[in-house]
C-alpha positions as a printed NumPy array, in Angstrom:
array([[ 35.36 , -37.289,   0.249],
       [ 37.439, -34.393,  -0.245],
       [ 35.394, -33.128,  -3.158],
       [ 32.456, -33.338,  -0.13 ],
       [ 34.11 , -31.331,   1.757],
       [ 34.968, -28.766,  -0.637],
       [ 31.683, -28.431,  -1.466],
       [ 30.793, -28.139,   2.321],
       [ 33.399, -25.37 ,   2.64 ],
       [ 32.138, -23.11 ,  -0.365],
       [ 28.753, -23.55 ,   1.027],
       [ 29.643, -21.997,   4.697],
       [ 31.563, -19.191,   3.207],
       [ 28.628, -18.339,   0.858],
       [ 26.369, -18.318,   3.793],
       [ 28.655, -16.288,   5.584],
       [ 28.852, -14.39 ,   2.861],
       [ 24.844, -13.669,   2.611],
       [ 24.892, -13.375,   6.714],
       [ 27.1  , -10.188,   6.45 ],
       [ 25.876,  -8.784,   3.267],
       [ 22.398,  -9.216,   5.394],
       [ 23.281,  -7.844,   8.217],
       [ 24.781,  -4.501,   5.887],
       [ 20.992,  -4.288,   4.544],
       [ 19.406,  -4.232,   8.05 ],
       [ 21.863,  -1.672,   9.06 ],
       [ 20.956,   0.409,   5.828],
       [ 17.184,   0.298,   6.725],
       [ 18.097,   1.655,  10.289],
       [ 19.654,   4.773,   8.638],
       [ 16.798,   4.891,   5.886],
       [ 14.721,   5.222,   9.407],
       [ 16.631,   7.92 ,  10.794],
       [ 17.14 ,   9.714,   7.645],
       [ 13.25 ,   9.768,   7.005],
       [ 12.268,  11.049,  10.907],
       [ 14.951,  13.928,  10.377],
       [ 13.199,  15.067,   7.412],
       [  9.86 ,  14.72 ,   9.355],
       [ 10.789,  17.451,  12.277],
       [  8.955,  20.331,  10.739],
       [  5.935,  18.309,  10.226],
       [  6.371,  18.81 ,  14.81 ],
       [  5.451,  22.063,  17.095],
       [  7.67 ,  20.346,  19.646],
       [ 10.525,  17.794,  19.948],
       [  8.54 ,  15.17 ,  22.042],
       [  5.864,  13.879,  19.625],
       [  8.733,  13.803,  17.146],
       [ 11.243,  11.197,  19.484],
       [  7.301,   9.649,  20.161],
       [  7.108,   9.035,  16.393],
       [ 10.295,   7.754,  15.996],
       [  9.523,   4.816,  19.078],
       [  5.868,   4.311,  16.851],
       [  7.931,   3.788,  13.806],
       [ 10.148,   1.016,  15.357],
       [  7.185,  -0.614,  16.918],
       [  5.16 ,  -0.522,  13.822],
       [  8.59 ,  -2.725,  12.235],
       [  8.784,  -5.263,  14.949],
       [  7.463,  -8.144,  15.513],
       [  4.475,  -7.388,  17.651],
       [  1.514,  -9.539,  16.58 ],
       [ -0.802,  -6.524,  17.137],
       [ -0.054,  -3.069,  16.969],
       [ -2.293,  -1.226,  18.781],
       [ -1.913,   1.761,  21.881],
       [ -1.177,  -0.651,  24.598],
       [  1.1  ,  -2.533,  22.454],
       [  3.856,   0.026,  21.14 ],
       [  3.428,   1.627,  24.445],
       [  4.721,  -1.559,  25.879],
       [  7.007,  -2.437,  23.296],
       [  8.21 ,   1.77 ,  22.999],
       [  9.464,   1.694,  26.743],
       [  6.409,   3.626,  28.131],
       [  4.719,   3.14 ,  31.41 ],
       [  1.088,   4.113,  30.363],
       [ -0.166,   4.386,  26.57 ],
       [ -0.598,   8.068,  27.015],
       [  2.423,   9.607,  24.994],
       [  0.951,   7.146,  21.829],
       [ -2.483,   8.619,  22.154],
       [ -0.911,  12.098,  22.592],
       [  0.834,  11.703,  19.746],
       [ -2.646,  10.193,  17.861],
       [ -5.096,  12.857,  19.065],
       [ -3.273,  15.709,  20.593],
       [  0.066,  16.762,  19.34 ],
       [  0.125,  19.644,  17.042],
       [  1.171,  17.941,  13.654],
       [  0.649,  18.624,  10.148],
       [  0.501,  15.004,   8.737],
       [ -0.135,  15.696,   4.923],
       [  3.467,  17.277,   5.125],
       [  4.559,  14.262,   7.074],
       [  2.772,  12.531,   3.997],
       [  4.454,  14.672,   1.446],
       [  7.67 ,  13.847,   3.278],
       [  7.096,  10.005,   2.561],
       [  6.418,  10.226,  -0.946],
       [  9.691,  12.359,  -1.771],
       [ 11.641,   9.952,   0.427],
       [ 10.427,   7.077,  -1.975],
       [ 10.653,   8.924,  -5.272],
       [ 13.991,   9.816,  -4.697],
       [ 15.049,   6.192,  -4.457],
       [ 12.624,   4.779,  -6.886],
       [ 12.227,   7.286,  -9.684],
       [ 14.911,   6.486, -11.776],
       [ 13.499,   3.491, -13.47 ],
       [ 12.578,   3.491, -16.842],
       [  8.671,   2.617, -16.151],
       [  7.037,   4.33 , -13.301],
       [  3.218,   4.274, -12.58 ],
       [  0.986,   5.218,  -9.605],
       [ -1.446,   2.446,  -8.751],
       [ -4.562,   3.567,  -7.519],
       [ -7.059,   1.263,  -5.337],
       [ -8.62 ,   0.836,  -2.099],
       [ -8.174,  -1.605,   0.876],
       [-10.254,  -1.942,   4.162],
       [-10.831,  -2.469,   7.675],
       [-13.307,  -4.486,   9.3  ],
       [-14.696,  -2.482,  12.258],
       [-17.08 ,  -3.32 ,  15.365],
       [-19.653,  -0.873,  16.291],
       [-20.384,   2.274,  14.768],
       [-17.929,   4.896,  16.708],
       [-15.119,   4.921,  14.375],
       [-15.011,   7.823,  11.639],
       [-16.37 ,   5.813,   7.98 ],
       [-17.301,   3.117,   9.551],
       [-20.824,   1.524,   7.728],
       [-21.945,  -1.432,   5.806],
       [-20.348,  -1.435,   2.824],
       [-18.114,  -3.34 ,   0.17 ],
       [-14.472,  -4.387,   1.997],
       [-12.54 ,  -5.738,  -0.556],
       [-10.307,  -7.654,   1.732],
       [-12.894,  -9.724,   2.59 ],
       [-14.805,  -9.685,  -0.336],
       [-18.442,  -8.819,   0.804],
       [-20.221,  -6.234,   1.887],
       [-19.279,  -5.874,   6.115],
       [-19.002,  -3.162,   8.738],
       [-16.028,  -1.626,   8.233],
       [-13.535,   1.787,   6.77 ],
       [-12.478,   1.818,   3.371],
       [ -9.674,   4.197,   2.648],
       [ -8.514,   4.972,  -1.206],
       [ -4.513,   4.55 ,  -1.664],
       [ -1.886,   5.111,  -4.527],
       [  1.348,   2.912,  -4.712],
       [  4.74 ,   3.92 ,  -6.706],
       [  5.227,   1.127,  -8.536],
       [  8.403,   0.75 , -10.352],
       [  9.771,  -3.181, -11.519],
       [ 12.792,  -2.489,  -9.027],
       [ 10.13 ,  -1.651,  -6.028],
       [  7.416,   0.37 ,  -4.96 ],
       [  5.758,   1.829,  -1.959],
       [  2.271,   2.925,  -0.57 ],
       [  2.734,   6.582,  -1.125],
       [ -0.927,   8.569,  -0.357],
       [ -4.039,   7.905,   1.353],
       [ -7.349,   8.993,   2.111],
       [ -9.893,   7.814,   4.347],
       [-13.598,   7.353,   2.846],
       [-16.761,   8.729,   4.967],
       [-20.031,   8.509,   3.706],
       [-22.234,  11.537,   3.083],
       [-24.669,  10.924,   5.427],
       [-21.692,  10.764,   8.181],
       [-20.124,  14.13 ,   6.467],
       [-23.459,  15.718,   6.728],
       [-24.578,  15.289,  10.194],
       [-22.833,  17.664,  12.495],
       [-23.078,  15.237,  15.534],
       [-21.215,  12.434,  13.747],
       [-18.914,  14.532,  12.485],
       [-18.167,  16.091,  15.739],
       [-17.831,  12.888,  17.23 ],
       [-15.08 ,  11.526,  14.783],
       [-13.285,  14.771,  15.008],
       [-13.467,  16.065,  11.674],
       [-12.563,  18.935,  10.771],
       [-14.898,  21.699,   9.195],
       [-12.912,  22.158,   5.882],
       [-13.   ,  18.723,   5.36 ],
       [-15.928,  17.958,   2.753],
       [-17.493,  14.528,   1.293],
       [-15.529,  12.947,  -1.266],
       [-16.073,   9.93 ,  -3.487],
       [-13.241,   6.937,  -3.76 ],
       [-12.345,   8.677,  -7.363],
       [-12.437,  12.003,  -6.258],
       [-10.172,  10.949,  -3.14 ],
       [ -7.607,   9.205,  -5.683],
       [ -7.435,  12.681,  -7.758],
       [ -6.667,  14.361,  -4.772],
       [ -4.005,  12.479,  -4.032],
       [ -3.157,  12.94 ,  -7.566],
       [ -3.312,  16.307,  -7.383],
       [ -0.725,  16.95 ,  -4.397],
       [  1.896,  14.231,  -6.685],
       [  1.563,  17.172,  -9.337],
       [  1.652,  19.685,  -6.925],
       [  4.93 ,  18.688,  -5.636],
       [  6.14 ,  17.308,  -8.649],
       [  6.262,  13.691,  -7.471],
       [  3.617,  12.255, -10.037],
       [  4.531,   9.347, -12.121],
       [  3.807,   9.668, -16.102],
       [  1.454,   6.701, -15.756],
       [ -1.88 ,   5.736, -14.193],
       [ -3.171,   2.386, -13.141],
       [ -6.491,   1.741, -11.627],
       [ -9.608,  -0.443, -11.481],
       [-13.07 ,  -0.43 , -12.641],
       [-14.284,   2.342,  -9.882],
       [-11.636,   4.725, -10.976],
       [-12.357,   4.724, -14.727],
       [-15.483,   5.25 , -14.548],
       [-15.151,   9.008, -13.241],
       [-14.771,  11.259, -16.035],
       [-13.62 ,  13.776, -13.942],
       [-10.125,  12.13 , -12.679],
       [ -9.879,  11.142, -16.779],
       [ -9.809,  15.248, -17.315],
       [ -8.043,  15.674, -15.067],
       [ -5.146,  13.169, -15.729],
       [ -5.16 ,  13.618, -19.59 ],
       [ -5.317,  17.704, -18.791],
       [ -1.817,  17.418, -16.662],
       [ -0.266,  15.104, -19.647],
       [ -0.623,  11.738, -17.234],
       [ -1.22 ,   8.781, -19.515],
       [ -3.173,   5.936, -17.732],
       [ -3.945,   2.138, -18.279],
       [ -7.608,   1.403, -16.337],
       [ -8.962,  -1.606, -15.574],
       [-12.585,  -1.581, -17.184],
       [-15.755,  -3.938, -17.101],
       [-16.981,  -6.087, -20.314],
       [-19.975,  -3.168, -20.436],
       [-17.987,  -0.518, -20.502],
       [-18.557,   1.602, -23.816],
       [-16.047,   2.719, -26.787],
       [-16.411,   4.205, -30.009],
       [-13.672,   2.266, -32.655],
       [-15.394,   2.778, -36.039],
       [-16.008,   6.635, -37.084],
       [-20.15 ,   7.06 , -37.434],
       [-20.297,   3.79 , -35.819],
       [-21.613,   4.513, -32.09 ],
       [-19.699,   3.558, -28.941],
       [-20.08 ,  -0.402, -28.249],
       [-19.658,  -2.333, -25.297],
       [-15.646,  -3.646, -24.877],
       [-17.013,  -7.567, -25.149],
       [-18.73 ,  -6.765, -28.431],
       [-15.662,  -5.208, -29.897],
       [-13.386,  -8.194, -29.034],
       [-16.155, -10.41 , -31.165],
       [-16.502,  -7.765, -34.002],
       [-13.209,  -5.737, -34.264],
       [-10.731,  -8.229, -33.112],
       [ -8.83 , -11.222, -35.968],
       [ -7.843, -14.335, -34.46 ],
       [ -4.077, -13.115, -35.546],
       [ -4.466,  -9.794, -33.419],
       [ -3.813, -11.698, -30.432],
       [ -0.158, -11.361, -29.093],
       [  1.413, -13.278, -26.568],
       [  3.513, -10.83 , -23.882],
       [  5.432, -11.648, -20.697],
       [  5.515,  -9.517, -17.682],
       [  8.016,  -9.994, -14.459],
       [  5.712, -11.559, -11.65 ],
       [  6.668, -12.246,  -8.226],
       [  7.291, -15.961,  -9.061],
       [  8.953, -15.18 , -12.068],
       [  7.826, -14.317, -15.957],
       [  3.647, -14.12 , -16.837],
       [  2.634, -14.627, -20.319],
       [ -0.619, -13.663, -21.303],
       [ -2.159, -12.78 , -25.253],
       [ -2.827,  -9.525, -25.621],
       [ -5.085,  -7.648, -28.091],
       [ -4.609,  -3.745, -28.793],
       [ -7.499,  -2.053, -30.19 ],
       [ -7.788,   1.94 , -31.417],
       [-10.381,   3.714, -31.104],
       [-11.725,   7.085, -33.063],
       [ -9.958,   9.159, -30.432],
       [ -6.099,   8.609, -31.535],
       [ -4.94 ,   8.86 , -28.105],
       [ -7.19 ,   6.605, -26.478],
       [ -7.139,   2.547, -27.05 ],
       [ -8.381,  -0.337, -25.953],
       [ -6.   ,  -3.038, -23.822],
       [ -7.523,  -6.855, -23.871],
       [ -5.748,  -9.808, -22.336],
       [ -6.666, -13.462, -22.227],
       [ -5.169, -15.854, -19.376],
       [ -3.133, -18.592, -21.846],
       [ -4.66 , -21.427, -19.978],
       [ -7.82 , -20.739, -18.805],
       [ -9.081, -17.968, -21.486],
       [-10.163, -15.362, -18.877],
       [-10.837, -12.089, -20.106],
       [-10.076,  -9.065, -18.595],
       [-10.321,  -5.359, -20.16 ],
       [ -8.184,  -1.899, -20.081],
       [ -8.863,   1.494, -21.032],
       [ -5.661,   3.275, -22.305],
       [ -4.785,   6.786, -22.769],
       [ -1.27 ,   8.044, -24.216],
       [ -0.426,  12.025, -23.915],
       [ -0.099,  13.209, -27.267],
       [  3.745,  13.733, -28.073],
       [  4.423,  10.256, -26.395],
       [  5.425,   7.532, -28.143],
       [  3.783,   4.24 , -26.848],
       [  4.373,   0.705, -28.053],
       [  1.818,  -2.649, -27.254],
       [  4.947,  -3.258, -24.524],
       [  4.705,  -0.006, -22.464],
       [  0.732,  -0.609, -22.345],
       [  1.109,  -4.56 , -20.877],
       [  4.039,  -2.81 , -18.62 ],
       [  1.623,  -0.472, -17.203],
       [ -1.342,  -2.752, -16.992],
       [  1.038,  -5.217, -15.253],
       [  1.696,  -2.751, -12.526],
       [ -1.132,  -2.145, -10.989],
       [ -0.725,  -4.9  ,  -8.947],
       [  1.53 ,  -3.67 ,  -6.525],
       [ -0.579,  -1.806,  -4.821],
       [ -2.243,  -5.241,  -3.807],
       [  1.12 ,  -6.227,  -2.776],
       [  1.183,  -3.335,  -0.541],
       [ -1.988,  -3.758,   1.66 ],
       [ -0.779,  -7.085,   2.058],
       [  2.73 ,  -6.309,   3.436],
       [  0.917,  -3.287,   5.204],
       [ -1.561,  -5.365,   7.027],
       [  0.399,  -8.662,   7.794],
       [  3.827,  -6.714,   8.694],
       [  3.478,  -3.044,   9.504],
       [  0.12 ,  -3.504,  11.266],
       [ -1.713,  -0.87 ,   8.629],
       [ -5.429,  -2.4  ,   9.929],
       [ -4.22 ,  -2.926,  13.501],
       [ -5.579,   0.071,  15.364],
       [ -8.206,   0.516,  17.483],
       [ -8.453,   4.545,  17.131],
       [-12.023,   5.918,  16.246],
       [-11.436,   9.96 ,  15.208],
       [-10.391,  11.076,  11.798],
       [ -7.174,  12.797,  13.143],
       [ -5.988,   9.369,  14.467],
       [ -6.889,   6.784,  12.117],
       [ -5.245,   9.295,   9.535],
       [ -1.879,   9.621,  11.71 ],
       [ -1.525,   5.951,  12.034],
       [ -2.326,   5.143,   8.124],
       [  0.631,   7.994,   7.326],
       [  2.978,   6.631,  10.595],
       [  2.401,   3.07 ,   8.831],
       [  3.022,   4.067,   4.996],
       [  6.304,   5.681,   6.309],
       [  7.67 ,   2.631,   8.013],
       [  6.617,   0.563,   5.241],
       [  8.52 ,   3.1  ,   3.04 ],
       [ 11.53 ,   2.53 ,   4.549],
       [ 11.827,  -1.192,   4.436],
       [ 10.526,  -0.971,   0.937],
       [ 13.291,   1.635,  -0.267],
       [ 15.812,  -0.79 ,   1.689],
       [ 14.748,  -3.874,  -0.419],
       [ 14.783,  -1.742,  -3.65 ],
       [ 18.47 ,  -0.804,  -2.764],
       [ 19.379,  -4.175,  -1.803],
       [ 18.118,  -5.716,  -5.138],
       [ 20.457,  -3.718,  -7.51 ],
       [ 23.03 ,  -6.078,  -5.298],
       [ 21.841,  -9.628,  -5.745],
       [ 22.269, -11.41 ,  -8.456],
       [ 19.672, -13.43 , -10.347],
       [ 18.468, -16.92 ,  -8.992],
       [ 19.205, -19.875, -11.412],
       [ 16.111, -20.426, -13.542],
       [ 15.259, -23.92 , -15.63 ],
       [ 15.557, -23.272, -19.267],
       [ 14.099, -26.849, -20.308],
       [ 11.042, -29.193, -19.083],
       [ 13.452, -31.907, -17.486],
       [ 16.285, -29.658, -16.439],
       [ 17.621, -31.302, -13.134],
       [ 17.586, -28.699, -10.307],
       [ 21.444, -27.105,  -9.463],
       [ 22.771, -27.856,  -6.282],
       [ 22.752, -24.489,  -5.454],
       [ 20.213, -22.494,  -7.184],
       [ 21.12 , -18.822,  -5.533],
       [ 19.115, -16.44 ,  -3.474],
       [ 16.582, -14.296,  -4.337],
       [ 16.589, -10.165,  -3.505],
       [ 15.844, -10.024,  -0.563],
       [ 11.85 ,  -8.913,   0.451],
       [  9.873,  -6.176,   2.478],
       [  9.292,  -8.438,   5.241],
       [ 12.981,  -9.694,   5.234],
       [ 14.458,  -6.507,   5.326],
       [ 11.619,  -5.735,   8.386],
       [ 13.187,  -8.81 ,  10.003],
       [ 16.676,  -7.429,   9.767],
       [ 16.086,  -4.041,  11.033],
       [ 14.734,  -5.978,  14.377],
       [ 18.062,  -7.898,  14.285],
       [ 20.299,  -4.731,  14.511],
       [ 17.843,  -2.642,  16.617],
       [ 16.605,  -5.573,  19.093],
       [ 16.281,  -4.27 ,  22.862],
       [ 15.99 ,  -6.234,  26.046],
       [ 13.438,  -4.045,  28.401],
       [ 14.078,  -4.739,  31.963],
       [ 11.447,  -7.685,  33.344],
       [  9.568,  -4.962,  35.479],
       [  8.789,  -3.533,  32.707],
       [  6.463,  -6.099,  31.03 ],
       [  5.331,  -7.245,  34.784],
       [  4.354,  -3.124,  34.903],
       [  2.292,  -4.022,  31.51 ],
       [  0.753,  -7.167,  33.369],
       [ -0.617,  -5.269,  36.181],
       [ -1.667,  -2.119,  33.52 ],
       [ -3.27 ,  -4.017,  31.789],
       [ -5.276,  -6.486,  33.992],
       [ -6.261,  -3.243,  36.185],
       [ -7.712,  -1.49 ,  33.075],
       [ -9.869,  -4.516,  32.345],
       [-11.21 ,  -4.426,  35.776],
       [-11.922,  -0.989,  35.69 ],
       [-13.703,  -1.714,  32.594],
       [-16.019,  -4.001,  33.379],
       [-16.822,  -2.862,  36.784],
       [-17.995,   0.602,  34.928],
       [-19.663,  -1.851,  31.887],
       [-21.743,  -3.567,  35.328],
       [-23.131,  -0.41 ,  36.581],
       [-23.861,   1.047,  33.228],
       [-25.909,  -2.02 ,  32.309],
       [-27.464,  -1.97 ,  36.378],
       [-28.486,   1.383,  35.404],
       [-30.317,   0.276,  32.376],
       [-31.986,  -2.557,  33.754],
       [-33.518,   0.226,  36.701],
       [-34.656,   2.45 ,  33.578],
       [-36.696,  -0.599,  31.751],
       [-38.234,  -1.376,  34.786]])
């Protein structure tokens, strides 16, 4: 019984333990916060869209279910949504500074891990109607069809200690970009020109160089590889890159041999002994997988194939290593491995920091919030990358039968943890007039609404007849 109660007594002062050491972490992100809106005051003309930016920040890392106008209005201490849509539309703002301002604010905390890579890739946003600036038909990979909706292209700083969403771009179609009305309509500006999803990415790539902020790795997918263009341009500024490739795609590994197709190779060019099994950190813990490493006739670029242990999927990578570097099978299955952040990222984005909740339709906007978003994500992201360094290891199994411990440790705390924290030491009480303010807002907007939708469609019924 005593031995019970012993136990019982290390358990509550562990858990108080974890409470304050908690509570520390949540406090941390709350100065991360302020630290990152100081830097952001130049990116404001005047002092009021900056304190609005800060009350958009701290909305966008509550728990609101939707973050939208009305909501961080509400939620901001506002009366009316018109300071958010100021701050949106209006205020006088140069936002790829305020972008610029995110990145260093991650790389500062991030870049001193020994394997750093910029994951490049593309999320969307399904969209209603056709008012909103990119909004068409087209591929969303989120829900994995072809839907209405706005795909914008993204890079994440991946490191294995964190990583961040750290540049964006949204993607309009040429037909959009090339008629005037549409383009006056979504409020976009004159100097900005057409772009395709790679050439997007390389812009992004391009400001990392610029301001000196570029990992010495690239990861990316099938639609990035395939421009030769952002391959010049990565190998021309010394930036080695792992891509994602299909089974079709074409390389040269034999001198006077032709280029073949990267399926054909594995069955020609590639011993049953070639195969080497590798394990990568996951989420839930270590990923094996066999990997195959291939040369080709250029000596800096190679071939990258892995095959799932248990199920024998294949899946293909096209490597290049800046001459000068030394590069090992390891470094390639390191960077391969992280490109999957950036996955990781839409998803906290989206389900936490409300990345796909707005209902804004102009370029200016929809840009603002993306950048607003990626900067409160930043700063819970930074906070959990801080926090890890702290926490020691969960107990693993090291054997098939291996009864579980009866206390098997924490593990580092997460994005949306830390986002739950920073509510804890920040929470506000609003006065109840408030929110019965937002009722009657709210309910009189709606009327308005639909007694304007009524006449509109009385006034179309007169024309038809």
């Amino acid at each position: 019984m005593r031995a019970t109660a012993s136990r019982s007594s290390c358990c509550e002062a562990r858990h108080r333990e974890a409470a304050a050491a908690a509570i520390v972490e949540g406090e941390r992100a709350a100065s991360n916060l302020a630290v990152l809106h100081q830097r952001r005051r130049p990116c404001f003309a005047r002092s009021r869209p900056h304190a609005q930016a800060r009350k958009y920040l701290t909305a966008l890392m509550s728990d609101l279910p939707r973050k939208n106008g009305w909501t961080i209005a509400e939620h901001a201490g506002d009366t009316t949504p018109d300071p958010t849509q100021r701050l949106l539309n209006h205020a006088v703002r140069d936002n790829d500074q305020a972008m610029t301002l995110v990145r260093g604010f991650v790389v500062e905390h991030l870049a001193d891990q020994p394997l750093v890579v910029a994951a490049l890739d593309e999320a969307g946003q399904e969209k209603t109607g056709d008012a909103t600036v990119g909004v068409q038909r087209q591929y969303i990979g989120c829900v994995g069809r072809i839907a209405n909706g706005v795909n914008t292209a993204y890079c994440c700083y991946a490191t294995p200690r964190g990583h961040a969403l750290v540049g964006a771009r949204i993607y309009v179609l040429a037909d959009q970009m090339a008629d005037p009305d549409r383009r006056t309509a979504c409020g976009i500006d004159a100097e900005v020109g057409f772009r395709t999803k790679p050439q997007l990415a390389m812009d992004i790539c391009r400001d990392m160089v610029a301001y000196h902020t570029m990992p010495p790795w690239v990861a990316g997918d099938e639609a990035y590889v395939r421009s030769g263009a952002l391959r010049s341009f990565l190998e021309d500024n010394r930036i080695g890159y792992v891509m994602r490739v299909g089974c079709a795609f074409h390389v040269t590994v034999r001198p006077g041999g032709g280029s073949a197709r990267a399926e054909d190779v594995l069955t020609r060019h590639v011993a049953t002994d070639a195969w080497q099994v590798r394990s990568v950190t996951g989420s839930k813990g270590e990923r094996a997988y066999a990997w195959a490493w291939i040369a080709t006739t250029n000596p800096r670029h190679f071939l990258l194939i892995h095959q799932h242990l248990r199920t024998g999927k294949l899946a293909y990578h096209y490597c290049h290593v800046p001459e000068g570097r030394p590069v090992t099978l390891m470094t390639l299955v390191r960077v391969a491995c992280l490109r999957w952040p950036v996955e990781e990222g839409f998803e906290f984005g989206k389900d936490h920091f409300g990345l796909d909740h707005s209902q804004v339709r102009l370029y200016t906007a929809l840009s603002r919030h993306i950048v607003l978003t990626l900067a409160a994500l930043a700063v819970c992201a930074v906070t959990a990358a801080q926090a890890r360094t702290q926490t020691p290891a969960p107990i693993l199994p090291t054997t098939p039968d291996q009864q579980p411990p009866d206390d098997p440790g924490l593990i580092a705390l997460t994005v949306a943890e830390v986002k739950r924290l920073f509510m804890l030491v920040t929470h506000r009480v609003l006065p109840q007039a408030h929110h019965l303010h937002w009722i009657w807002w709210r309910r009189r907007h709606q009327a308005r609404a639909r007694w304007f939708h009524h006449r509109a469609r009385i006034r179309r019924q007169i024309t038809q007849t």
